[in-house]
N, C-alpha and C positions, 0 to 999 in steps of 0.2 A: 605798378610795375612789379615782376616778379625775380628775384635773382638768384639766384643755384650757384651752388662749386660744380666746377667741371672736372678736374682730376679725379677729386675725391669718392666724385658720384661714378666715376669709370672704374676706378680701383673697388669701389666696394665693390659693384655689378659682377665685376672679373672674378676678384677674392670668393665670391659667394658661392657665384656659379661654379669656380675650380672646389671649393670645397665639398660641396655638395656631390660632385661627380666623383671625388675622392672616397667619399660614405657610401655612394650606392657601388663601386668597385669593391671595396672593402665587405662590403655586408655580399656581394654575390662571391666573391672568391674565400667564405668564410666555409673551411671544410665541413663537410657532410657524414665522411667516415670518423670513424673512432681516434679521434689524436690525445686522449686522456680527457677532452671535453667534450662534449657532443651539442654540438649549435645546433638550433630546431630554425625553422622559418620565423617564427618570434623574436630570434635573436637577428636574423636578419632585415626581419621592420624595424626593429629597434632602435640597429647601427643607421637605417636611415632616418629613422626620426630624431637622433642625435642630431643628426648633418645637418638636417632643417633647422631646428633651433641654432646649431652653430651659424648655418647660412644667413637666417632672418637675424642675431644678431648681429650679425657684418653687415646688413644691409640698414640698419637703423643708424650710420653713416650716410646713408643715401640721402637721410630725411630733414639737414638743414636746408632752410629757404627767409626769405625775406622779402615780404611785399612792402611797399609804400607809395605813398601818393600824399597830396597835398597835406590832407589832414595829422598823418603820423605812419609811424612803421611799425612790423609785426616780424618778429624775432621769432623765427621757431629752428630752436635747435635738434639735440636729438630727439629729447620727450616734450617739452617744453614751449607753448610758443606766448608770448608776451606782446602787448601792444603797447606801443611808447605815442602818445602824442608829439609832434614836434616841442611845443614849448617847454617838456620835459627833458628832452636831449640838449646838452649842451653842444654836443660836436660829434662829429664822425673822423675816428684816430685809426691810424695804422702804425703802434710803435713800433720801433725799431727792432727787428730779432723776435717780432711775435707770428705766433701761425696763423690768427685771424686778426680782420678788422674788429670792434668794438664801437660800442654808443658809449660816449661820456655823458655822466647822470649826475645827479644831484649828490652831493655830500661825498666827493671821490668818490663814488660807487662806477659800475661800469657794468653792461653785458657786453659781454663777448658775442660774436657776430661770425659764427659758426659755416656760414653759408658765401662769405668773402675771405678765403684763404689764400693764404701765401706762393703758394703753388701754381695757382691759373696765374700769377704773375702779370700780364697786360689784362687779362679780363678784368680781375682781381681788382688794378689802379682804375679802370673804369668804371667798376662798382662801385668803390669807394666816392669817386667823384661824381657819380652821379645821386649818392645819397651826401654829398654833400649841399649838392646843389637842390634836392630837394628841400634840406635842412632850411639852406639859407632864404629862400625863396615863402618857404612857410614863415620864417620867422620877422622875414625885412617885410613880408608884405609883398614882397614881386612878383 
């Protein structure tokens, strides 16, 4: 099973997108005659090859997700993705006043769980619960 933010992943999409369209506006309304500077076309790939970079970092929000199945679960945040066997996870937490869920790990350690955020709010409680239940089910044997 595969699980995504849905806010998160609509807000980056939008953010990118409006940025982006903001850079290629900016680089075409960038004067041509003499206002003490003089912009060439260079300057105008430029300002949108800025926009791209700024866009594509917006969009490396888009790229939490979480698979799992029987065996274990696979945490991939923004750069990052990590595979937990169940029997390595102690639990699946959602504290109180935090912006994502987490795997509780061995020795208080924890990942943070990037891709069940606070935000999808009922999605969110059903993610959680349902890596709960794959948790428990891996580890009782059911």
């Amino acid at each position: 099973m595969t699980l995504r933010p849905r806010v998160i992943l609509w807000t980056a999409w939008v953010t990118a997108t409006a940025v982006m369209v903001f850079f290629v506006i900016v680089a075409y309304l960038m004067p041509a005659e003499n206002t003490g500077v003089y912009f060439q076309p260079a300057d105008q790939v430029a300002m949108m090859v800025i926009g791209a970079f700024v866009a594509g970092g917006l969009l490396l929000m888009a790229r939490p997700r979480v698979r799992a199945d029987a065996r274990g679960v696979e945490v991939r945040n923004v750069f990052v993705a990590r595979w937990y066997d169940w029997a390595d996870v102690y639990g699946v937490s959602f504290p109180d006043g935090a912006a994502s869920a987490r795997l509780e790990l061995a020795d208080d350690e924890y990942q943070s769980v990037l891709a069940v955020q606070a935000v999808d709010r009922g999605l969110a409680v059903r993610h959680v619960r349902t890596l709960r239940t794959l948790h428990r089910a891996a580890v009782l044997g059911e």
